[in-house]
PLY file of the C-alpha trace (Angstrom):
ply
format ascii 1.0
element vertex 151
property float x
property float y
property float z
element edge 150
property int vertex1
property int vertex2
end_header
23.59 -2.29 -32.99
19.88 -2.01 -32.62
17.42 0.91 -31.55
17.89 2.53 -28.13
14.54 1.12 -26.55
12.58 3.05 -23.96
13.95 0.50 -21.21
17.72 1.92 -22.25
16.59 5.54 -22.25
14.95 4.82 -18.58
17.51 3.04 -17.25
20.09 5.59 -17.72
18.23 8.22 -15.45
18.09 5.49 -12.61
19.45 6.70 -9.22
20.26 10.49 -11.09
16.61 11.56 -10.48
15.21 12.51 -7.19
13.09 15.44 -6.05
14.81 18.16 -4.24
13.98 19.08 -0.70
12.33 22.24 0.93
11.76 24.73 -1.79
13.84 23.10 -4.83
12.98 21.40 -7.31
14.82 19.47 -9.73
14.99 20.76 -13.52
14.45 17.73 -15.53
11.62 16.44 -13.37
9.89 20.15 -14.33
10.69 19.75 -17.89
9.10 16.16 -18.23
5.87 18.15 -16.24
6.01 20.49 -19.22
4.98 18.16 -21.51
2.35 17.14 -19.61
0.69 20.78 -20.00
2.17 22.31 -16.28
4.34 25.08 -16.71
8.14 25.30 -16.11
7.28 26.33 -12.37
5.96 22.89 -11.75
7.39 21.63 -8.26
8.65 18.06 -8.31
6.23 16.94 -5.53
3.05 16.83 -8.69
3.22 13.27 -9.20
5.22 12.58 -12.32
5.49 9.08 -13.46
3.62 9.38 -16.39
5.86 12.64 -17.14
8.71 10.73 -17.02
7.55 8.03 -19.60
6.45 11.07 -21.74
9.96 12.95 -21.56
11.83 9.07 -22.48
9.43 8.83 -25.07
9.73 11.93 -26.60
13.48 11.73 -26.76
12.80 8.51 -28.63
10.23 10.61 -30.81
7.90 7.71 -29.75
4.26 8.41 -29.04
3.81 10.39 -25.88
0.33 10.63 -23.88
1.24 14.06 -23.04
-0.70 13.61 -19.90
-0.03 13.04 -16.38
-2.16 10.60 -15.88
-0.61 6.97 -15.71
-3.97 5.96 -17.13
-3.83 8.06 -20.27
-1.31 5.49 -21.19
-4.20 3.24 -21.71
-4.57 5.00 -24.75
-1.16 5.19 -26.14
0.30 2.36 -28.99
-1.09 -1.04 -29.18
-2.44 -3.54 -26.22
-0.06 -6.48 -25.07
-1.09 -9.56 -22.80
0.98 -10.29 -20.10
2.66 -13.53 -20.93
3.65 -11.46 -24.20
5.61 -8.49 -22.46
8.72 -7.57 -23.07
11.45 -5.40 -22.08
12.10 -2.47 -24.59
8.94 -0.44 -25.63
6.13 -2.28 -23.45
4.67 0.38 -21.02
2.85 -0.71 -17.99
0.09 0.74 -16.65
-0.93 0.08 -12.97
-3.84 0.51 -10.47
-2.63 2.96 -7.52
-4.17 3.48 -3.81
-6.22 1.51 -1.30
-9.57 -0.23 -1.45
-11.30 -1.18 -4.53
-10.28 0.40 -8.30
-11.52 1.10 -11.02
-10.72 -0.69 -13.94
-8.76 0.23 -17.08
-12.25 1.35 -18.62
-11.59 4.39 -16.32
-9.09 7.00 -17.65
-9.51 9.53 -14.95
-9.21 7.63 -11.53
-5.30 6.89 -10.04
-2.97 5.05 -11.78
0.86 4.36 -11.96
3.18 3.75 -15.43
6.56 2.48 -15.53
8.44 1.01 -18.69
8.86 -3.00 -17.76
12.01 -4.25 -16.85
10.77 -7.78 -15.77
7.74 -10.46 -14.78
8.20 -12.94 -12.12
7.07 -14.65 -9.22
4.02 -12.84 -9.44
4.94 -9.44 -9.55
5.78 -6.81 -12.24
9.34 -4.95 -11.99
9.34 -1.35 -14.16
11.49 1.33 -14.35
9.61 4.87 -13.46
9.43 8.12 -12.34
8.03 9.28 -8.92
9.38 6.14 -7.08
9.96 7.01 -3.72
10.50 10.35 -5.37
12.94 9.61 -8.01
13.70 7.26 -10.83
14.21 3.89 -9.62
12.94 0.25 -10.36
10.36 -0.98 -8.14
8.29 -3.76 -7.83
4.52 -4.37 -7.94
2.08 -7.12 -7.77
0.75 -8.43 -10.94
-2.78 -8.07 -10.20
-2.08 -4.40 -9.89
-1.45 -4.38 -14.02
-4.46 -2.32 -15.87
-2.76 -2.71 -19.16
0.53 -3.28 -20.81
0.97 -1.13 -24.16
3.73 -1.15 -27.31
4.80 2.14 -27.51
0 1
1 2
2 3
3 4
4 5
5 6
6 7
7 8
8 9
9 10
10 11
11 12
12 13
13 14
14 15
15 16
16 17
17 18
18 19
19 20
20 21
21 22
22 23
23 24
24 25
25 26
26 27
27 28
28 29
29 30
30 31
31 32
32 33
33 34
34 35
35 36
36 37
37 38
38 39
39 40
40 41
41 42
42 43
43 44
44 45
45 46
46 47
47 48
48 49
49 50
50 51
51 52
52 53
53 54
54 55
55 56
56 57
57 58
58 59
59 60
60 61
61 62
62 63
63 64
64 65
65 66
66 67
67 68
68 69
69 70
70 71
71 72
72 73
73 74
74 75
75 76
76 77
77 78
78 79
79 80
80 81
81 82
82 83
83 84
84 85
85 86
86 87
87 88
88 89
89 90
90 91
91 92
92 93
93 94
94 95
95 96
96 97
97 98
98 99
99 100
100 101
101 102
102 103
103 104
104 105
105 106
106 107
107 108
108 109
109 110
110 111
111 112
112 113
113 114
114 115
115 116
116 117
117 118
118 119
119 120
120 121
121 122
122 123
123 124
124 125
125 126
126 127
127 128
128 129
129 130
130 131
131 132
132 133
133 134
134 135
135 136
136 137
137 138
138 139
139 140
140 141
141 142
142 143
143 144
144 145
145 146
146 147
147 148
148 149
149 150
């Protein structure tokens, strides 16, 4: 049996994590803000993507960005090209929003990070956090990848 990857920690929260309504807010999705620097009073609206990537990799006592910026995953293991991606540790890092982005040069500006689940047909498929408000796999265009990292 090998190592529990970051793709099999993920993919065990899938469909068990959603944000609560009204004035809730759901426990874990606080604790993975915590290690992002909020405190435990965090509401599950903050976006939390990158929290969730920290809180799978720090159960896997894997480096964490301890950020909650997608981007600060820029910054996190070693760089991977596309056509070399693979299921398991590779983090991917994406642009977010409308109009023109910044490039991966630019660690403060939106951003989205998921762990990858699969590449085809032109898009990018990851399992994250804060996917229409829970922990789902969702699907992305390709030319919305800033970087792909080994975590």
């Amino acid at each position: 049996m090998g190592a529990v990857t970051l793709y099999d920690m993920a993919e065990r929260f899938v469909g068990e994590i959603h944000e609560r309504p009204g004035g809730q807010d759901h426990p874990w999705i606080q604790w993975a803000l915590s290690l992002c620097g909020y405190g435990f009073d965090a509401h599950d609206e903050v976006p939390w993507c990158s929290a969730a990537v920290n809180a799978w990799a720090w159960m896997l006592r894997r480096p964490l960005s301890r950020s909650a910026a997608a981007r600060s995953w820029l910054l996190i293991g070693e760089g991977v090209a596309l056509e070399d991606a693979e299921r398991g540790w590779d983090v991917v890092i994406l642009k977010r929003g409308d109009g023109l982005q910044p490039g991966p040069e630019v660690i403060a500006a939106p951003g989205h990070v998921g762990i990858l689940s699969d590449v085809k047909d032109g898009r990018v498929w990851v399992i994250g956090g804060n996917q229409r408000d829970g922990v789902t796999v969702a699907s992305f265009p390709t030319a919305l990848i800033l970087g792909i990292r080994r975590v």
